[in-house]
C-alpha positions as CSV (number, residue, x, y, z in Angstrom):
1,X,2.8,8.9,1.8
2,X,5.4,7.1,0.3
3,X,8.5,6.7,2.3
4,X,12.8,5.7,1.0
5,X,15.1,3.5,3.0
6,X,18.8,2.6,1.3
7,X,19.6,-0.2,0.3
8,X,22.8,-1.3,2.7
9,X,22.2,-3.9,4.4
10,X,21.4,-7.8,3.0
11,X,18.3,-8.1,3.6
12,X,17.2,-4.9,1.7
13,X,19.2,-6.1,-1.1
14,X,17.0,-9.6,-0.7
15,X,14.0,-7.8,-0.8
16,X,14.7,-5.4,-4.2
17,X,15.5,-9.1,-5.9
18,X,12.1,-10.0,-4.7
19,X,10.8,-6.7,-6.6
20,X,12.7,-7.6,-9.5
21,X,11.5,-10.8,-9.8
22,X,7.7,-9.7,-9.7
23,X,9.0,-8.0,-12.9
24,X,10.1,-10.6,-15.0
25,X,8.2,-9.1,-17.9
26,X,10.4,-6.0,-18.2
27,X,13.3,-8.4,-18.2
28,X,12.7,-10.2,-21.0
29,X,11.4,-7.0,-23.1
30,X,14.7,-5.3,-22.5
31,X,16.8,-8.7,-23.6
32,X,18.4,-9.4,-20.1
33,X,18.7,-12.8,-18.0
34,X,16.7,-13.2,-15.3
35,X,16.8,-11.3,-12.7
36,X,19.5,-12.0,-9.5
37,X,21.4,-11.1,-6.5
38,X,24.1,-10.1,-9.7
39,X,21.7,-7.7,-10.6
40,X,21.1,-6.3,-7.8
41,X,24.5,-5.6,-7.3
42,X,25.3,-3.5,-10.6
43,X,22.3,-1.4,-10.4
44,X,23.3,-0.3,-7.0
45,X,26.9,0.5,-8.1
46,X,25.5,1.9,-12.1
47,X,26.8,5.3,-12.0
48,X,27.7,7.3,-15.4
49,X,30.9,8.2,-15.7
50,X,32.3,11.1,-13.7
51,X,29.8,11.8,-11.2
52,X,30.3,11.3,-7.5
53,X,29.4,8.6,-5.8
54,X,26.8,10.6,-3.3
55,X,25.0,11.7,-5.7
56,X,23.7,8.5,-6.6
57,X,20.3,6.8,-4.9
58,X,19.8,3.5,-5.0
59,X,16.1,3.1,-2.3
60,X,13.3,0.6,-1.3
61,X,10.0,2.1,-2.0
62,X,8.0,1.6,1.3
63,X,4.3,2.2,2.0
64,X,3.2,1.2,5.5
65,X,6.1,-0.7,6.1
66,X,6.1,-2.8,3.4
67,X,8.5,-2.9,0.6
68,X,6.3,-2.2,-2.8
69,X,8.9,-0.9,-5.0
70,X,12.8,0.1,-6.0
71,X,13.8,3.4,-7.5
72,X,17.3,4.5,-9.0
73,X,18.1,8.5,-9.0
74,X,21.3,10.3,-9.7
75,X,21.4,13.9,-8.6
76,X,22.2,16.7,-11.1
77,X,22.8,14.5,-13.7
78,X,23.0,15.1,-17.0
79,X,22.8,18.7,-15.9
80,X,23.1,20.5,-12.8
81,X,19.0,21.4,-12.6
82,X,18.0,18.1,-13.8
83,X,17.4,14.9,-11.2
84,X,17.9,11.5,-13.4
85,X,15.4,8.2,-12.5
86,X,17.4,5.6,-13.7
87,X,15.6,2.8,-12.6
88,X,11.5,2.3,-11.1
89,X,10.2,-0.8,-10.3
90,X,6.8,-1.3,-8.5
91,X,6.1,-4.9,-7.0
92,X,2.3,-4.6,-7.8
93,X,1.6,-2.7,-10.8
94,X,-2.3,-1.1,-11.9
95,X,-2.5,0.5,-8.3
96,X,-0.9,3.8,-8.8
97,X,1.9,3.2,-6.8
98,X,4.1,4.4,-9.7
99,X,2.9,7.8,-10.1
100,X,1.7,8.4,-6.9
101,X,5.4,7.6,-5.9
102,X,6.8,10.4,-8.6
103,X,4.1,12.8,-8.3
104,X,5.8,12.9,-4.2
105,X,9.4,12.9,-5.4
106,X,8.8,15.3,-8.0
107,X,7.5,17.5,-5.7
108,X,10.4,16.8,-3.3
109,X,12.6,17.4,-6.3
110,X,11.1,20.9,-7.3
111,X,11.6,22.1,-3.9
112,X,15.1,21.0,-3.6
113,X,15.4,23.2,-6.8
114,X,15.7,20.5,-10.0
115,X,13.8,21.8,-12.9
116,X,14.0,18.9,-15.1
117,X,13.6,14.7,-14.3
118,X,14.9,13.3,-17.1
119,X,15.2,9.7,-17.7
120,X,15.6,6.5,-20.7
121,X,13.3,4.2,-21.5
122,X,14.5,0.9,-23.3
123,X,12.3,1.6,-26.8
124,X,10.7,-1.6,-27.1
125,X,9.2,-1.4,-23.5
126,X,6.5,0.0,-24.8
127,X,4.5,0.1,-21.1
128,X,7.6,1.7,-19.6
129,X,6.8,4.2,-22.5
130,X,3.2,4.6,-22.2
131,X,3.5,4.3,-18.1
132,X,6.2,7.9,-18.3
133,X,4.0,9.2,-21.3
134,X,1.0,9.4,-19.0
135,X,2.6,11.2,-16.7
136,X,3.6,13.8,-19.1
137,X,7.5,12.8,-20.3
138,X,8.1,13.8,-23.3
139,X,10.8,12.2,-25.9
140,X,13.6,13.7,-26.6
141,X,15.8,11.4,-28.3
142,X,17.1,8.3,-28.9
143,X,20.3,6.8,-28.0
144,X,22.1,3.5,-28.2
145,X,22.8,2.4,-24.6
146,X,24.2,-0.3,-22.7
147,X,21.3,-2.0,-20.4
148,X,23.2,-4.8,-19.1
149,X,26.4,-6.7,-19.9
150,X,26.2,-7.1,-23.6
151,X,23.0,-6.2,-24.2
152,X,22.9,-2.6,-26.6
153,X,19.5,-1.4,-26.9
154,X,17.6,1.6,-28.7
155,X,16.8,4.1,-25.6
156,X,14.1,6.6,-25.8
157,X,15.4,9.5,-23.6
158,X,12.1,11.2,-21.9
159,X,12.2,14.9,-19.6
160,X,9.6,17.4,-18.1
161,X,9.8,20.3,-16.7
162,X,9.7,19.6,-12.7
């Protein structure tokens, strides 16, 4: 059992930089720098235009204690029944910590009455896109999208019916 702490305080932030930087792949297949205390700071405050601030979920993924991952979900976004994942990063990949961490939240999510978890997947991360694949995402299109200051990239928008 997986369990979600916010990230408020500094040393939380310290430790999702720590996360990050066990990631440096997926940082240099999406074009961006690497990873900082910067970065830290606009994915907690990312938020698409017009939605409220508290619907926005910006957590530590902890097992045991231990912080083993970072995940990024906005609440009735795009549409009301739909729960968006803008961000998952797992310290330790090949474990299952990934889907064993949205097989619980997607449960969480159904009973809380989402439908959909929708979510974009930079195009050229192809792991990212064979990770959500395998656990049943399907595309539905592609968009242009910002993934960091000046960096446009293809996106490959994924769903599936919660």
């Amino acid at each position: 059992m997986y369990t979600f702490a916010p990230v408020n305080t500094a040393a939380a932030k310290a430790a999702v930089l720590a996360i990050y930087q066990q990631n440096r792949d997926y940082y240099r297949v999406i074009g961006a720098p690497a990873p900082s205390a910067d970065t830290v700071e606009e994915d907690i405050n990312a938020l698409p235009n017009g939605i409220d601030v508290h619907a926005k979920h910006f957590w530590l993924i902890q097992q045991d204690g231990a912080n083993i991952g970072v995940i990024d979900l906005v609440e009735s976004y795009p549409e009301k029944t739909t729960i968006y994942v803008g961000l998952l990063e797992i310290a330790d990949h090949g474990k299952g910590h990934g889907r064993a961490v949205m097989e619980q939240l997607g449960a969480a999510f159904k009973q809380h009455g989402y439908k959909h978890l929708e979510l974009g997947v930079v195009s050229d991360n192809k792991d990212g896109l064979a990770f959500w694949t395998a656990l049943g995402l399907t595309p539905v299109r592609t968009v242009m999208g910002e993934v960091g200051p000046r960096n446009e990239r293809e996106i490959t928008v994924m769903t599936i019916d919660l």
